[in-house]
N, C-alpha and C positions, 0 to 999 in steps of 0.2 A: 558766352557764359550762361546766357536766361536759355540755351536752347540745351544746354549742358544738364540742366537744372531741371528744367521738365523734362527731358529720357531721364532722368534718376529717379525722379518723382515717379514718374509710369514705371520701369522696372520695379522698383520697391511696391506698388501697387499689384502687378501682374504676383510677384513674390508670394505676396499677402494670399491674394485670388490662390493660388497654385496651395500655400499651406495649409487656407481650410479646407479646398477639395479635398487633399489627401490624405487632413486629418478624418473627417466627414467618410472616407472610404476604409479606414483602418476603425473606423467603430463599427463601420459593417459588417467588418468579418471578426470581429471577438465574437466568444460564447455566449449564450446565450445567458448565462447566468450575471455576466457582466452589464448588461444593459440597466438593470437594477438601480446598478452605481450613481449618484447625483454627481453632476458637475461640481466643481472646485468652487468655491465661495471664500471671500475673505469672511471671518466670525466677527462678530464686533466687541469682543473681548477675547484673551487667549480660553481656548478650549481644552487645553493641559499644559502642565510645563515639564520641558522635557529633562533630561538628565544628561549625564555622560554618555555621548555614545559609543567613542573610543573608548576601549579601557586599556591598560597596560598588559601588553601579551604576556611580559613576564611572570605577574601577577595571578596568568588565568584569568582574569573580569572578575576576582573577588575581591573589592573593594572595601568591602565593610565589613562593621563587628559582626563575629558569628552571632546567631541565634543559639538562644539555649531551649534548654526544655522547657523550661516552666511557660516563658512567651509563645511557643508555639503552640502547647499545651491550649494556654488562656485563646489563644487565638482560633484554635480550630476546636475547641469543646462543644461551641455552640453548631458548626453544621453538621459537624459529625456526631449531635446526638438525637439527629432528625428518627422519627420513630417509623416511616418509611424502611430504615434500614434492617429492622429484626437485631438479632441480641450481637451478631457479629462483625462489625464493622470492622476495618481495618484501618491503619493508616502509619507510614514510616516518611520521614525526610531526613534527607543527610544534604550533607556537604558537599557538593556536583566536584568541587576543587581538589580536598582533600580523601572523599568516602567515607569520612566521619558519621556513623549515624546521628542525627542532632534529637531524633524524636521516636519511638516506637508503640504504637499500639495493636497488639496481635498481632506484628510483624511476621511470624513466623508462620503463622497460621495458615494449613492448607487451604485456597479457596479458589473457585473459581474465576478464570480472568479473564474471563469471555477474550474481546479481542485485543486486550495488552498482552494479549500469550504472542501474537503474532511480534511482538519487540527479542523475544527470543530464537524466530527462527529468521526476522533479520538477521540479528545478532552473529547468529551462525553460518545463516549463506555468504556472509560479507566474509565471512575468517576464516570461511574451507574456500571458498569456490575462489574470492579476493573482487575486487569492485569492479574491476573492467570483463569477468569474465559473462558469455555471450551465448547464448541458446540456438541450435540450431538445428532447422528443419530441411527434410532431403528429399531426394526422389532420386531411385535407384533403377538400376535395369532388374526386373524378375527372371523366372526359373524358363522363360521360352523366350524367341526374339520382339515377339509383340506387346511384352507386359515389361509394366512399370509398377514401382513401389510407392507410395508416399508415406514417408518415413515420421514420425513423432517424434521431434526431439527435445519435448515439455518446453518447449517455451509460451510460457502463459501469457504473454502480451500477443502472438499472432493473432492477426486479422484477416479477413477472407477480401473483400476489396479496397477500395482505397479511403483508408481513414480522412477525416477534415484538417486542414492542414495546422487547427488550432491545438488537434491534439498533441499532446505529448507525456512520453517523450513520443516520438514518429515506429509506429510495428513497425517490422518486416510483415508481407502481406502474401496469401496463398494467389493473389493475383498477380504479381510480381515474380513469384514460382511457376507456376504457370507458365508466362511470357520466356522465361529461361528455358524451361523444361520443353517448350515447342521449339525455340530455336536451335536445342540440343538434338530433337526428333526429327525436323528437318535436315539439318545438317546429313544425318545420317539415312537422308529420303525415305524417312516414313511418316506417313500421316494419320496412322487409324492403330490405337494401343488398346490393349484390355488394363483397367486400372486396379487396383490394390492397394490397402493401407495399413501398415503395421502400427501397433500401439505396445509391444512387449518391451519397450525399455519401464514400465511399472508393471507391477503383479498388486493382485489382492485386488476385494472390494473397491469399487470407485464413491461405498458412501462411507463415511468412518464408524464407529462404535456411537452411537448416542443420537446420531443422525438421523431425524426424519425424513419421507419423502416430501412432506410440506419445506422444505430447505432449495430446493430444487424449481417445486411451484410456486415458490414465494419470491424466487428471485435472488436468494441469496449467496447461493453458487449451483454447481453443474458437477455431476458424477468426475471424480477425478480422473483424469486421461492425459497421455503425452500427446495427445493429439485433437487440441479443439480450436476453434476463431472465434474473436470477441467477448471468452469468457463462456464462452454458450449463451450469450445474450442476444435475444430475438429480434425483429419490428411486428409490430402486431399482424403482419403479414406471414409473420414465421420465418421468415429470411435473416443471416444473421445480422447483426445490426452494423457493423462496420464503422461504428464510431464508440469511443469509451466515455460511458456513460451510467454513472452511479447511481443516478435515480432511477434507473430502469429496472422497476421490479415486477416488470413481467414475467412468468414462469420461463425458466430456460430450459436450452435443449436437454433431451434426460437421453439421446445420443452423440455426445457432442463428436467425435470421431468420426462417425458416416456422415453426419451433416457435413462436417469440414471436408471427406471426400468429397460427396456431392458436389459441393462447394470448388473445389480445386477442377472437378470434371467438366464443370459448367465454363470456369474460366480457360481450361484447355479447348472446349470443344470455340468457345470464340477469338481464339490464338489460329485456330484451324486445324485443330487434331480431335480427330473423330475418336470418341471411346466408347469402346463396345460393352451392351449391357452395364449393368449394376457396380460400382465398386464395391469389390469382396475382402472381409478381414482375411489377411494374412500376415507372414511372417516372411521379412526378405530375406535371400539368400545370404549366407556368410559371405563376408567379402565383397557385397555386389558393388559395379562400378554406380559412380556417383553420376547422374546427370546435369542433375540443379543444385543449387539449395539458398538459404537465407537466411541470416541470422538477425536477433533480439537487441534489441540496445543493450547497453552497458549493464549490468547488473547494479550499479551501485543507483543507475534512475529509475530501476523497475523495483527495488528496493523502496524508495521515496515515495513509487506510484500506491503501491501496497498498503506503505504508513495510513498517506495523505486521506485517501476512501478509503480505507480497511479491506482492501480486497481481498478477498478467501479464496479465491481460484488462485491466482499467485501465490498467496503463502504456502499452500497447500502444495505446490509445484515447487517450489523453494526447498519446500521441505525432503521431499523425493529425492532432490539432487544432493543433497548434504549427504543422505542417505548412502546415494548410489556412490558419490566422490570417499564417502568413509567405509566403501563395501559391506553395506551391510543391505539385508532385502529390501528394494525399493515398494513397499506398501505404507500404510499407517503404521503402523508399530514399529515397523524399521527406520520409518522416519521421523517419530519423535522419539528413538531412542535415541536417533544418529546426533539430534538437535541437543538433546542432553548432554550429551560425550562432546561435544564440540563446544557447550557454556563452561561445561567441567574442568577444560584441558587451556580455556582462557583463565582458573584459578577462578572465577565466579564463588565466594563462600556457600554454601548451604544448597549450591544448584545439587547436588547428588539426588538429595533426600526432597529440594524445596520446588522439584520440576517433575510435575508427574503428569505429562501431558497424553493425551491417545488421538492427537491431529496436532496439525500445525499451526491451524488457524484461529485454535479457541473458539470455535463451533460447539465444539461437544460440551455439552454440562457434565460430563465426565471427568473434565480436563481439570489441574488442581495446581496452582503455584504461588509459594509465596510472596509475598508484597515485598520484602525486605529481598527473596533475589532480582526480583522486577527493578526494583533502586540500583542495585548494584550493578545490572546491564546498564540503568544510564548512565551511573558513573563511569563505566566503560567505556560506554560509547562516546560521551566527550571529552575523555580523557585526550591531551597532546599524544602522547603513547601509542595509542590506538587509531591512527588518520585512515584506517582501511573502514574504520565504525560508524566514520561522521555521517556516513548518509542515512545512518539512524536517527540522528539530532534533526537533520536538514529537512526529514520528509515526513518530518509530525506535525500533525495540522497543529495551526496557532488559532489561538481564540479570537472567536468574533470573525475572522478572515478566510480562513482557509481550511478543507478539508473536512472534519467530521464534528470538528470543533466553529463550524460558521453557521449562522443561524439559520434554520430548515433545516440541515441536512443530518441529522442525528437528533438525541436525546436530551446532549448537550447543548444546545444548539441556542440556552440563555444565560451562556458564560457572561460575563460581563464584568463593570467595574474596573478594579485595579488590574484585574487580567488583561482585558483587550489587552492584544498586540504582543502581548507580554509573555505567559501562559505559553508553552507549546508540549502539547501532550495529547497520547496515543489515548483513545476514546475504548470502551468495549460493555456491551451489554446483549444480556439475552432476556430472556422474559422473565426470570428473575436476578437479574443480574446487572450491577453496575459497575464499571470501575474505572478511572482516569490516571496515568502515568505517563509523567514528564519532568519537562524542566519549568521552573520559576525564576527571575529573580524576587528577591526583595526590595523593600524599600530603602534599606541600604547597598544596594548594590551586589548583592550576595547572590550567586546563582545557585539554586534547591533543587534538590531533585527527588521528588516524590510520587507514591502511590497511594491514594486512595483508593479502597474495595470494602463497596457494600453487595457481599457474594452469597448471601441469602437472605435478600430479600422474601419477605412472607407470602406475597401474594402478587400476582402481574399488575393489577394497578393503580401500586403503589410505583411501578417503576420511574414514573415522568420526578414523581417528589425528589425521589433517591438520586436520580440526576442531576436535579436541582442543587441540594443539598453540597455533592460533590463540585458543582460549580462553585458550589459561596464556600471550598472548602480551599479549590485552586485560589479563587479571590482575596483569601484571609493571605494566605503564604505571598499573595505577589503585593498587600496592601501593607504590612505588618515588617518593623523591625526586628521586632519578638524576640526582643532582650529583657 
C-alpha cells in the first residue's frame, strides 16, 4: 500500500513538472502583443459585479426597459458637446432588437465615416458572395509550351511565404503555389518556364478619388491589385513581410503585383524550376489549363480580419468582388456603386440617397454616409434573420481588448469605464475625422446600437480630444439606463 502511494505521489509530481513545461512553452509562442498581459491574481475585493450572461434567446438579450429620448439625450449631451468636434456632430441609437430609433441627432446628415464605411461593404460582401465563399489564386499554362501564368484572383489575405502559425485566420501562401506549381512542371518534365502574371480581373486606377500618395508611404494601404502578398507590407529590408501585422507602417509596396511575382519566381526557382528572365505583365490565354492554385479562408473570417484592424486592402478587395459578382466594372466606382445596390436590395432605409461612397474602405474624405444608415447595417447585422451578417457583429473590435478599440492601437485606444469588454464597435478616423459604430449594451440589459460622428472636425489637432469625447460617448450608453 505505502509503495502504491509513493508511484501516485511521483506520478502526480512528474504531471505537475510536465504541466508547467508546457504551459511555460505555449507562452512562448503567443504574439507578441500578449506578453503584456499580467498573470491571474486573486483581487482582494470584487473588481466588478457581473450580470446575466445568458440571456433568453427568445427575448434576443433585451432584457430591460427601453431607453427613451430624453435619458440618452441627458446622457450623451455632455460628450457630444466636446468643442473639438466643430458645429456637426452626429449621433443616432436604436433598439439593436427591435430597429427602433431611440435617439437622433443629425442622423441623417451626410458625413464622412472614414473607416465605419468599411461596415457597409462587410455588409455586402457577406450577402452577395455569402460567408464561406473563398478567393482564389492560379497558375496557368501560357500562349508557348515554356510559359506559365500567375493568375490574380484578389484575394487579399495572400501571403508570399509561410505566415507564424499565431496568425489567423492561416493565408493561402504564394509558397505553397509554388510547391504545387513545380510538382505540376515536373510531372510533365520540365524544369526551366518563362513566367507571367495577369492582374485584369480589376480595371481602373489602383489609387481611389481623394487618395494621396502619402496613403501608400504611410503604410496605410497599397495600389489596389488582384494580385499582391501580405497587403504590400514590407520588412525594412523590402521583402514582404510574411506575417499580418497592423502596426507595421512602413511604406508599402507601390508595385505590389511584380513584387508578388518576384516573390512566387523566387519560391519556384527553390522548388527547382528555373525561370527565365524578369516576370512580365500579361494576360493569360482564354481558357488556359489550370496548373496549381490556392485558395483564401472562409470569407466570413477575412470579413472579421478586416473589422478587427480596419484593414483597407481587404475592404477595398471585398469591394471589387461585389462589383464583379453584381456585373458591374470592377474599379472604384463600380465598386461602391455595387456595395450600394447590395445595402439597397437588403431594404436598408435611406441607403439610396444616405451612401455615397467613391472607395470601399472609407479612405477617401470624399466618401459621405449617414449615421442613421450606419445603425441600421447593425441592426442587420444582428438581427436572428440575417446569420449570413453575424461576422459583422463578431469581428468588431471590443473595447479595452481587442482590435482598433485596445489601448495603443488607434485613437481610441482610452475607451474605458463602463465600456470595457462591453462596447464593440467599428473605429474610423482620418485627419480630420472621427467616428465609432457599434453595439452597446446598457445598464439594463438592453443591447444599442449606435453611431457616433464627429466628421468635421476643424482642424488635425484637435483629432486625439474628438476621440476621446466619442469614447465617454460609447461609455455614457454602456453606463446609463437612460429612462
Amino acid at each position: 500500500m505505502r509503495r502504491t502511494r509513493t508511484v501516485a505521489l511521483l506520478t502526480l509530481a512528474m504531471l505537475e513538472a510536465f504541466t508547467l513545461a508546457a504551459a511555460t512553452g505555449v507562452a512562448c509562442m503567443l504574439p507578441p502583443r500578449l506578453a503584456l498581459l499580467q498573470p491571474a491574481r486573486v483581487a482582494p475585493a470584487p473588481v466588478v459585479h457581473a450580470g446575466a450572461v445568458l440571456r433568453d434567446p427568445g427575448r434576443a438579450g433585451h432584457t430591460g426597459p427601453m431607453p427613451t429620448a430624453p435619458g440618452l439625450a441627458a446622457a450623451l449631451t455632455g460628450p457630444m458637446s466636446s468643442r473639438a468636434f466643430g458645429s456637426d456632430a452626429a449621433v443616432v441609437v436604436a433598439d439593436a432588437g427591435t430597429g427602433r430609433v431611440l435617439y437622433s441627432r443629425n442622423g441623417g446628415s451626410l458625413l464622412a465615416p472614414a473607416s465605419t464605411g468599411k461596415l457597409a461593404t462587410a455588409v455586402a460582401a457577406l450577402h452577395v458572395l455569402g460567408p464561406g465563399y473563398r478567393f482564389t489564386t492560379r497558375v496557368v499554362r501560357g500562349t508557348s509550351p515554356g510559359s506559365i501564368v500567375l493568375v490574380g484572383g484578389g484575394d487579399p489575405t495572400l501571403a508570399a511565404g509561410t505566415p507564424p502559425a499565431s496568425d489567423y485566420p492561416q493565408p493561402a501562401t504564394l509558397k505553397n503555389l509554388a510547391a504545387k506549381t513545380a510538382r505540376a512542371l515536373r510531372a510533365r518534365h520540365r524544369t526551366r518556364v518563362s513566367l507571367g502574371y495577369d492582374t485584369s480581373l480589376y480595371s481602373g486606377p489602383g489609387l481611389a478619388p481623394g487618395w494621396p500618395g502619402s496613403y501608400v508611404t504611410s503604410g496605410n494601404v497599397t495600389p489596389v491589385t488582384p494580385l499582391e502578398a501580405d497587403q504590400g507590407r514590407l520588412t525594412a529590408g523590402g521583402a514582404p513581410q510574411d506575417a499580418y501585422d497592423p502596426t507595421n507602417y512602413r511604406p508599402r509596396s507601390a508595385h505590389p503585383a511584380a513584387a508578388a511575382a518576384a516573390a512566387f519566381a523566387g519560391f519556384l526557382s527553390g522548388d527547382g524550376i528555373r525561370v527565365s528572365g524578369t516576370p512580365a505583365k500579361v494576360t493569360a490565354p482564354r481558357g488556359a489549363a489550370t496548373l496549381a492554385s490556392v485558395s483564401s479562408p472562409p470569407l466570413s473570417a477575412i470579413v472579421q480580419l478586416m473589422l478587427l484592424n480596419s484593414d483597407n486592402v481587404i475592404a477595398e478587395n471585398l469591394a471589387r468582388h461585389v462589383a464583379l459578382a453584381a456585373g458591374r466594372p470592377p474599379t472604384f466606382a463600380g465598386a461602391a456603386a455595387a456595395v450600394r445596390a447590395a445595402v439597397q436590395r437588403l431594404g436598408v432605409p435611406g441607403a439610396g440617397t444616405g451612401i455615397q461612397m467613391v472607395d470601399g474602405s472609407g479612405l477617401s474624405p470624399q466618401d459621405r454616409i449617414a449615421p442613421g444608415v450606419l445603425v441600421r447595417l447593425l441592426v442587420l447585422a444582428a438581427s436572428p434573420d440575417h446569420p449570413g451578417l453575424r461576422p459583422v457583429i463578431t469581428g468588431l473590435p471590443v473595447a479595452g481588448f481587442a482590435g482598433t478599440l485596445a489601448k495603443g492601437h488607434s485613437v481610441f485606444g482610452s475607451i474605458g469605464g463602463a465600456a470595457l469588454g462591453v462596447v464593440r464597435a467599428k473605429t474610423g478616423n482620418l485627419s480630420t475625422v472621427a467616428a465609432l459604430a457599434g453595439l452597446a449594451y446598457d445598464s439594463d440589459g438592453r443591447l444599442l446600437a449606435f453611431d457616433v460622428n464627429a466628421g468635421r472636425i476643424p482642424k488635425a489637432a484637435d483629432l486625439g480630444a474628438a476621440a476621446t469625447a466619442l469614447d465617454s460617448a460609447a461609455s455614457a450608453l454602456a453606463a446609463c439606463g437612460c429612462r
